[in-house]
C-alpha positions, 0 to 999 in steps of 0.5 A: 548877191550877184545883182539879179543874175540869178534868183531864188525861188519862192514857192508855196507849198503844202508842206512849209520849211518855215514852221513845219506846218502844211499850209500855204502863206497869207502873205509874204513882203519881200522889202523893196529898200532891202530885198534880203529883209522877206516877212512871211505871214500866216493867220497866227503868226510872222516871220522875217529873214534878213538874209534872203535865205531860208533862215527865217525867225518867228517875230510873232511875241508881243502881238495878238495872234491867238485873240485874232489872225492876222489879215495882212501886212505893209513893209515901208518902201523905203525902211525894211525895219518899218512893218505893219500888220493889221488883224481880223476879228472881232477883237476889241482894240487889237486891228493894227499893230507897228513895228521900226525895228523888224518884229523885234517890239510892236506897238498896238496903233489901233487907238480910235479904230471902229471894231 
């Protein structure tokens, strides 16, 4: 960390070191509160990094990303633990899902969402 004097850079690609996969992000976060914390998306699937680096951790498990694909995704201003991640489709009761500690457990928030 050398306070902005030098920055990494973040390039969309076709081939993605993330996943092996080639394809691009639908959307990545990188935390305002904490700019080591990134979260990266893709329709099936998230990850984060806590270190700025290229070690990123697919925190995917207990969400709904083979009944629909994720659409986007919110970090708190202020709690890089703080994510939300909404998803397409027309799966019944599964849009908006939370998480207070970085992917590590989520919480179904959809109660009351129109499908």
């Amino acid at each position: 960390d050398d306070g902005g004097a030098s920055f990494m850079e973040f390039v969309e690609t076709p081939y993605n070191p993330v996943n092996s996969f080639i394809r691009s992000p639908l959307a990545y976060k990188v935390c305002r509160s904490n700019p080591r914390f990134v979260y990266v998306a893709y329709t099936d699937s998230i990850y984060i990094t806590k270190d700025g680096t290229s070690n990123f951790t697919n925190i995917s498990a207990g969400l709904p990303v083979g009944q629909a694909a994720i659409s986007s995704i919110a970090v708190d201003p202020v709690d890089e633990n703080k994510i939300w991640v909404s998803f397409s489709g027309y799966s019944s009761g599964n849009k908006v899902f939370f998480s207070a500690d970085a992917g590590q457990s989520w919480t179904n928030i959809s109660a009351g969402l129109p499908n």
